[in-house]
Backbone bond lengths (Angstrom), bond angles and torsions (degrees), N, CA, C in turn:
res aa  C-N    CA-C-N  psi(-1)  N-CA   C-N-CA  omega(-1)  CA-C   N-CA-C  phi
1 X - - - 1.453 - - 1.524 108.92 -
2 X 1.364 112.30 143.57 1.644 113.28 176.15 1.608 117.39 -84.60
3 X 1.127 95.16 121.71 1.849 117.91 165.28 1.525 101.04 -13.54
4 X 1.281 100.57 110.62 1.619 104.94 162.48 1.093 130.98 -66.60
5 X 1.591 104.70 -29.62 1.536 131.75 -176.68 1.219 103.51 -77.85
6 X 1.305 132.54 -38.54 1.227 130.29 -165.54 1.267 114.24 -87.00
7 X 1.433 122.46 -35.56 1.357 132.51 136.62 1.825 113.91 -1.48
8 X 1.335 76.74 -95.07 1.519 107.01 -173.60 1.250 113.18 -38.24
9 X 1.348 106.49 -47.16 1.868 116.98 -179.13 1.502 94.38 -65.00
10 X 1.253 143.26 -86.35 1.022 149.65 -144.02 1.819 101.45 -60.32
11 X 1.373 109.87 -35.91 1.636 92.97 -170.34 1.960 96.62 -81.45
12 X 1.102 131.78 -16.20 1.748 132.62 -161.46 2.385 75.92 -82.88
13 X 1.228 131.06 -34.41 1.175 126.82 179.83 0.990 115.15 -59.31
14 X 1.791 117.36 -60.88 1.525 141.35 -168.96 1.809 96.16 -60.49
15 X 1.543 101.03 -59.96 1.959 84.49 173.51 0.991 119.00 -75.92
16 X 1.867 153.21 22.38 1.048 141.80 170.04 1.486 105.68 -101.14
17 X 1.631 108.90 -21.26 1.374 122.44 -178.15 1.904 116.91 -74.92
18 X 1.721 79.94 -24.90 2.089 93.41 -170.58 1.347 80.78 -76.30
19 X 1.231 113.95 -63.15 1.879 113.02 -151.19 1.644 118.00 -60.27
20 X 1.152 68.30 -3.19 2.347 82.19 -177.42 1.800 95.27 -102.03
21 X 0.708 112.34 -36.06 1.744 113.02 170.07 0.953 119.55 -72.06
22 X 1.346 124.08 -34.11 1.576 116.26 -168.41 1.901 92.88 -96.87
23 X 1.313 131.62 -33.59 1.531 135.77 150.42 1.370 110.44 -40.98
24 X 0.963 134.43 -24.92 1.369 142.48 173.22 1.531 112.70 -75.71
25 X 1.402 117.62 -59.04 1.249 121.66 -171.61 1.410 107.02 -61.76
26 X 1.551 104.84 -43.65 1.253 102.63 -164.92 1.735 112.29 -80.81
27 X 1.397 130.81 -9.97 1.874 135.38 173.80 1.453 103.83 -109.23
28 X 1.336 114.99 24.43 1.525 117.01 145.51 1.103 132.03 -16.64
29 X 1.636 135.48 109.94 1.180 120.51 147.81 1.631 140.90 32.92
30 X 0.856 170.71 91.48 1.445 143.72 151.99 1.410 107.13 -133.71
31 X 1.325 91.17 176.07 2.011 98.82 -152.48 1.636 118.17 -131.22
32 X 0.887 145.01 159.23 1.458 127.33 167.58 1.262 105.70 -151.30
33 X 1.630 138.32 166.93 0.932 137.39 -159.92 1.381 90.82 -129.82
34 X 2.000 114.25 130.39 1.177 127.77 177.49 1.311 106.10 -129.42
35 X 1.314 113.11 155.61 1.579 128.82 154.37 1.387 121.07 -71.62
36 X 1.188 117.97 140.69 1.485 105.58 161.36 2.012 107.78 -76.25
37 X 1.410 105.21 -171.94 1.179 112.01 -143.57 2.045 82.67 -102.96
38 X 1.117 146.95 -2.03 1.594 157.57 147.64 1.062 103.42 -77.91
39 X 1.752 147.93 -8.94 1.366 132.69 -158.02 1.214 116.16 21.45
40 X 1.156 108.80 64.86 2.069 107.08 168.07 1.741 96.38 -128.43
41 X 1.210 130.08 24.35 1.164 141.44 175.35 1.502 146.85 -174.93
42 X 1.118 144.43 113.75 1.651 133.81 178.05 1.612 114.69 -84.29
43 X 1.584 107.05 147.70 1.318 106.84 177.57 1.394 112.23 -151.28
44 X 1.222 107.52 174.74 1.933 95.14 -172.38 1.664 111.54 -113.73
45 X 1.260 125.51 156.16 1.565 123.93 -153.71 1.795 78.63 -149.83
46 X 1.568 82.60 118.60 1.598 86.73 177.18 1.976 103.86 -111.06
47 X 0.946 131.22 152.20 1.559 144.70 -169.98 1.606 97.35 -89.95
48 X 0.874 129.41 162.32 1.463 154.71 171.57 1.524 111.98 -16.38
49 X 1.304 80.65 107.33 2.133 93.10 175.44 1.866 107.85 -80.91
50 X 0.911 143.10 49.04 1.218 136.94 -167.47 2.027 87.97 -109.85
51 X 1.268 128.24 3.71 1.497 105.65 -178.55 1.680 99.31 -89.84
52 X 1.435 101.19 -7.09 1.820 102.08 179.99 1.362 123.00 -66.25
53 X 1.583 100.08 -27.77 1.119 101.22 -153.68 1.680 92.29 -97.29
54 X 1.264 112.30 -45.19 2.094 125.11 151.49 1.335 99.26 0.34
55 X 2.141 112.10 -65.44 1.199 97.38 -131.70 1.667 86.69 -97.29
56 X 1.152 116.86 -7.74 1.514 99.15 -170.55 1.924 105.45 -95.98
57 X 1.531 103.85 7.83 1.722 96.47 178.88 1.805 86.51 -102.82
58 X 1.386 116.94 -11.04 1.743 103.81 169.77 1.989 104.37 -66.15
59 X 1.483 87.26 -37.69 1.933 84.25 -163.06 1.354 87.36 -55.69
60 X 1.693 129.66 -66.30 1.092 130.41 -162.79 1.305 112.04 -26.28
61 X 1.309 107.83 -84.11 1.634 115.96 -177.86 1.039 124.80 -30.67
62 X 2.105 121.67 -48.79 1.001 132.95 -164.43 1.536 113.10 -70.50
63 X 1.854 100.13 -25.07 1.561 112.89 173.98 1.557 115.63 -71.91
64 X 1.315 127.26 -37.26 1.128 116.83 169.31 1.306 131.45 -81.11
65 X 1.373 107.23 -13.83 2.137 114.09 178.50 1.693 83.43 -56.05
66 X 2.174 100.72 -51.67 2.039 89.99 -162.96 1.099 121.49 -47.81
67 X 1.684 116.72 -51.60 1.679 125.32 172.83 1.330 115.77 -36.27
68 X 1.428 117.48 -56.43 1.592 120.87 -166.90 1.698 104.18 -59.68
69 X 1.156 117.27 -51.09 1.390 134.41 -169.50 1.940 98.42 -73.02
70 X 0.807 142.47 -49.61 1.392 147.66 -176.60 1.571 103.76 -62.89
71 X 1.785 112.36 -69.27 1.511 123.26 165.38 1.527 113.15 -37.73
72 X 1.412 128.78 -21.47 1.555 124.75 -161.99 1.441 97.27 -109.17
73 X 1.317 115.67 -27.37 1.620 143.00 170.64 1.941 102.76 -58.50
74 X 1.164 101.11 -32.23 1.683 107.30 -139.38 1.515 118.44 38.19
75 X 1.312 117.98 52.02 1.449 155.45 -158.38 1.639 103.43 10.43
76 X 1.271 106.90 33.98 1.893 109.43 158.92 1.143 88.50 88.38
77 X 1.362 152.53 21.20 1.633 124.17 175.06 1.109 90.05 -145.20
78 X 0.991 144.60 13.48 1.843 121.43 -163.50 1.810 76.00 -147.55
79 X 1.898 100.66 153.65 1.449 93.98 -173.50 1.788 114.41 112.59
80 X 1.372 100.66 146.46 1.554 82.00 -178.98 2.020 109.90 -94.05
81 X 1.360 101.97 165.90 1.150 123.56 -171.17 1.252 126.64 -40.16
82 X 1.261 123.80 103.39 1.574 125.73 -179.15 1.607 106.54 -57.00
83 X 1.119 111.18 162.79 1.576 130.13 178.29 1.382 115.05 -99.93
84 X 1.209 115.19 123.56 1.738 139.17 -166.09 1.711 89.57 -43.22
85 X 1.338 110.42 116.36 1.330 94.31 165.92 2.098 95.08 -164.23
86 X 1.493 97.06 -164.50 1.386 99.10 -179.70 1.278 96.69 -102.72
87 X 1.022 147.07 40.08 1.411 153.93 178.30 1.642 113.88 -131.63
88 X 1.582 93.99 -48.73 1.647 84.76 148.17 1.332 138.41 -73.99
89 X 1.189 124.84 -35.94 1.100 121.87 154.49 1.819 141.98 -54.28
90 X 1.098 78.63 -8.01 1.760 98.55 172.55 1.628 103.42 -92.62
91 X 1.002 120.78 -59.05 1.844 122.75 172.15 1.321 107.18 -46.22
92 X 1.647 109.24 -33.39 1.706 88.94 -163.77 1.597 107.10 -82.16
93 X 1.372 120.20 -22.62 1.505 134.29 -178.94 1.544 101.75 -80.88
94 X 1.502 115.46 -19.44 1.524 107.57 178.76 1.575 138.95 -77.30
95 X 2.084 87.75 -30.27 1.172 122.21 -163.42 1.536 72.22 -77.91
96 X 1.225 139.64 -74.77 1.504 131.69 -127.68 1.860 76.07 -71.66
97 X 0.907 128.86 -56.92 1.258 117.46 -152.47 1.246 115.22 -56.80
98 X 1.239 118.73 -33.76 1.554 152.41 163.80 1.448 116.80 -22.16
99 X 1.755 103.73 -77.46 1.733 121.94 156.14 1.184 123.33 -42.07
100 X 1.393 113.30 -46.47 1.751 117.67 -172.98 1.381 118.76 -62.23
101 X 1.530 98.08 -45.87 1.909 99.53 161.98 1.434 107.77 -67.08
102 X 0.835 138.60 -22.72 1.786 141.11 -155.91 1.548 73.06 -82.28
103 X 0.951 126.23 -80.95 1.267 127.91 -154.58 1.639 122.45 -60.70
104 X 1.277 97.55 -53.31 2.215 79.74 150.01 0.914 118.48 -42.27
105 X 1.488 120.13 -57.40 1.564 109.80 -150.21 1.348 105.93 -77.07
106 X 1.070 135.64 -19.88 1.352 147.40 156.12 1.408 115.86 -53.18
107 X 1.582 140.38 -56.55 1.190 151.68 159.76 1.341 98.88 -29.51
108 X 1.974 116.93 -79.72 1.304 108.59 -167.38 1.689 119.91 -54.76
109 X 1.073 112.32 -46.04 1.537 119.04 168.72 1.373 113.12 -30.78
110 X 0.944 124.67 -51.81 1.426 142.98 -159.96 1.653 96.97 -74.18
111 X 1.345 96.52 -87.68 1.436 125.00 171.67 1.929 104.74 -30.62
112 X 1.096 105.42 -36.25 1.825 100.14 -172.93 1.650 95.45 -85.30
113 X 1.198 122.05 -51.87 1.502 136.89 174.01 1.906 104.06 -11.73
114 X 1.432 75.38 -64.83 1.902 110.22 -154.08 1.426 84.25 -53.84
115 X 1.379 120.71 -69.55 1.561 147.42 -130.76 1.794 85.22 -78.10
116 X 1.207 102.00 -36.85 2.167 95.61 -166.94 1.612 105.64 -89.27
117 X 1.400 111.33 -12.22 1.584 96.27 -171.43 2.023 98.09 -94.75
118 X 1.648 104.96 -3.37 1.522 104.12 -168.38 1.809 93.77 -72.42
119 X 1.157 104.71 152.16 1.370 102.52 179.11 1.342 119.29 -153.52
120 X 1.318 127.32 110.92 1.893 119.17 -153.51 1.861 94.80 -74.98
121 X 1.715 82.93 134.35 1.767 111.94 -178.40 1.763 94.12 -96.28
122 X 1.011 115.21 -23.61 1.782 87.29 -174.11 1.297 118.78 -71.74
123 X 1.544 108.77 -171.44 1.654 107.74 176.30 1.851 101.02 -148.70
124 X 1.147 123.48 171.77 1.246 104.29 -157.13 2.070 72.73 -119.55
125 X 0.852 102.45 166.47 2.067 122.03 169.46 1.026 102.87 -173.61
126 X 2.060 84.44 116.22 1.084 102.36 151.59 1.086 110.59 115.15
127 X 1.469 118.27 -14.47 1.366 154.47 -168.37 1.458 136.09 -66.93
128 X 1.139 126.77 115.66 2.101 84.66 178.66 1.526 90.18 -110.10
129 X 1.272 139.98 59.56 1.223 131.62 170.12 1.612 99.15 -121.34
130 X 1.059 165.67 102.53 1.600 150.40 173.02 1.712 100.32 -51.81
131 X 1.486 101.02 166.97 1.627 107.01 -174.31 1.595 94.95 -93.82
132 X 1.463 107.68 159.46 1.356 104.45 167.78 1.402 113.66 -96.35
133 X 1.322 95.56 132.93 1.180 114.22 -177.15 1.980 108.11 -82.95
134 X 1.105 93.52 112.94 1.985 91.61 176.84 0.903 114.32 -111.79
135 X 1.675 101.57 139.13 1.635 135.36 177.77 0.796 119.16 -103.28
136 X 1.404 133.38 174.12 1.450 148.15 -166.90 2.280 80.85 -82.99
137 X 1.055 109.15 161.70 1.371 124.86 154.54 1.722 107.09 -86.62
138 X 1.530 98.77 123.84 1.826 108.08 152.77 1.459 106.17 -22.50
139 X 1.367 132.26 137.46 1.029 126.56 154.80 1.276 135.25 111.17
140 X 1.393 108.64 -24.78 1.174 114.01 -167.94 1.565 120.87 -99.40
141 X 1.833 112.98 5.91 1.464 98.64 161.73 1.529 98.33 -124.73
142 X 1.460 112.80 19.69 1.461 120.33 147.79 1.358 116.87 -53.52
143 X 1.404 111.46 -73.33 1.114 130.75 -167.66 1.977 96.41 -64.19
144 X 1.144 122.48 -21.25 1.957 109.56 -178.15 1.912 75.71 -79.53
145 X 1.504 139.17 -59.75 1.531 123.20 -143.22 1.829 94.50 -66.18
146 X 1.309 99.03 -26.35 1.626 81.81 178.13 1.261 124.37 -73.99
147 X 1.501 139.25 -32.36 1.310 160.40 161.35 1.734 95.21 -55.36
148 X 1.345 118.00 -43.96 1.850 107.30 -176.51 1.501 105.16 -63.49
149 X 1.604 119.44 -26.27 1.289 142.71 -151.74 1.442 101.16 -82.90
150 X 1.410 118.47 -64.58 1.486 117.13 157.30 1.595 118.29 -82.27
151 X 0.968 133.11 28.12 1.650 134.49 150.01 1.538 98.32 -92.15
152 X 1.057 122.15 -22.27 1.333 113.15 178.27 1.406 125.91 -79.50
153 X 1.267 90.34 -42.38 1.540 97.36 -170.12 2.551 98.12 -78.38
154 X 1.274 80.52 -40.55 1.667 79.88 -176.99 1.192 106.88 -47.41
155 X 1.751 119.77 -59.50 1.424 105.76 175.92 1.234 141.28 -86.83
156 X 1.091 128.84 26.71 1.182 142.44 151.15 1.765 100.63 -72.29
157 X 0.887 142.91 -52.76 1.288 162.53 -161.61 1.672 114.49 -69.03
158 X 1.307 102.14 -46.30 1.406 133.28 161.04 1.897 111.22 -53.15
159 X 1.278 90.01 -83.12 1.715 101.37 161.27 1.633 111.85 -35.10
160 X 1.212 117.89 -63.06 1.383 119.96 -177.51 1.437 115.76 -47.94
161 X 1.423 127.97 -57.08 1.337 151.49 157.79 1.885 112.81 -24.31
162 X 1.259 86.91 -75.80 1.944 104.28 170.19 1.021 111.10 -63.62
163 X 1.278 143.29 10.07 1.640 135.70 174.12 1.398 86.89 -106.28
164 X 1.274 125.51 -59.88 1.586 135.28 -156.34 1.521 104.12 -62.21
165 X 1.539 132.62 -31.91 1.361 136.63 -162.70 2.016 83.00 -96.14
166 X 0.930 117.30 -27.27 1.318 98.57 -168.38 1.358 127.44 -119.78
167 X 1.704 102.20 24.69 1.262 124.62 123.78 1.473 136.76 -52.12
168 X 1.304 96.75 -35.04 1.423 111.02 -159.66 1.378 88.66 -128.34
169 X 1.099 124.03 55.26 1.859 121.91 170.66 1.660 126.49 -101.51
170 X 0.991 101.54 155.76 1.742 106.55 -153.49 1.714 94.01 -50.54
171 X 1.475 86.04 140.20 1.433 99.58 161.38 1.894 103.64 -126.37
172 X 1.592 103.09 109.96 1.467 82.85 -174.34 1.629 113.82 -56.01
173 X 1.781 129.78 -152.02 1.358 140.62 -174.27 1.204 112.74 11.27
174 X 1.018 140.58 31.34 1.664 126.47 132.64 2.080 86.53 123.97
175 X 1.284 122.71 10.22 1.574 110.47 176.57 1.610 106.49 151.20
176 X 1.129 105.93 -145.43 1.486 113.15 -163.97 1.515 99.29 -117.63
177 X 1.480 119.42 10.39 1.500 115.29 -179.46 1.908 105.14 -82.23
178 X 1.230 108.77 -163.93 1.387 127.63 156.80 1.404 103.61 -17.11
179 X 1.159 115.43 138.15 1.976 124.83 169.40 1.964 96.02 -104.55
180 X 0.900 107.20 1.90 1.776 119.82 166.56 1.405 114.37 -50.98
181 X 2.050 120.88 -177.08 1.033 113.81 147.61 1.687 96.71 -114.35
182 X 1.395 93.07 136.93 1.801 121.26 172.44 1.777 109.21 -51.72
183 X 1.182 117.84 103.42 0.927 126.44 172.39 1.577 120.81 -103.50
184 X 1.638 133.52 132.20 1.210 143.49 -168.37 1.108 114.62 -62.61
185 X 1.400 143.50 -166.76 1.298 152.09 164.37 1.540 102.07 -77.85
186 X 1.667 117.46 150.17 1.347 115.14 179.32 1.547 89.65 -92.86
187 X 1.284 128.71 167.44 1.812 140.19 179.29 1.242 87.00 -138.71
């Protein structure tokens, strides 16, 4: 049977990881274009960097729910041999499926992190064009809380799967007796 505890730990992670992502999306970056106070120049004044820091305590979190869940896994390869079943076969389609979200949601995290703390230093003089000021794009630590959203739910699912096959995991020659051949009584 799968760890209740481990459960529990990993999903109080997986939602500390969503709620920091979707806090993220939403204290975004933004920018405006000012004069200085001589008008001999424009420059850009960006508002509160705190979604950087959002998105990289989502990676955090989201990195350790994977560890805990992989480590409790012994991440499907290491370990002795599960038993042919539909339970294994569900872990093994889960696990891959498992990583692949891990790994978006990780990318965008990352990738939104990077992208919101960049912040244009020039200034234009002299100019009549203003500089552009760049932002993070809408969306993009949406799209990591949604990927944390199904990393969550996949591995839990995963976990569930790999406990159940390895209950029931190969025992070669017929059990846990003799690795011999069974021989009768002599008469």
């Amino acid at each position: 049977m799968a760890s209740k505890l481990l459960l529990i730990a990993v999903f109080v992670l997986d939602l500390i990881a969503f709620g920091l992502a979707v806090a993220a999306e939403q204290r975004r970056s933004t920018a405006k274009t000012v004069q200085d106070n001589e008008i001999q120049y424009n420059y850009c004044v960006y508002n509160s960097d705190i979604a950087t820091g959002y998105g990289v305590g989502a990676f955090l979190f989201l990195m350790a729910s994977q560890a805990l869940i992989m480590v409790a896994s012994r991440c499907f390869c290491c370990g002795k041999a599960l038993n042919p079943s539909g339970s294994r076969a569900w872990a093994v389609i889960l696990f891959i499926v498992c990583w692949l979200f891990f790994l978006i949601a990780e990318i965008c995290l990352l990738a939104g992190s990077v992208r919101n703390a960049y912040h244009t230093k020039y200034r234009t003089i002299f100019s009549e064009q203003p500089p552009s000021c760049e932002t993070l794009r809408k969306g993009v630590f949406g799209a990591g809380a949604a990927f944390i959203f199904l990393t969550a739910i996949v591995n839990k699912f995963y976990y569930i799967c790999y406990s159940n096959a390895r209950e029931n995991s190969f025992r070669p020659y017929g059990g846990g007796g003799e690795a011999g051949v069974g021989m009768g009584a002599y008469k």
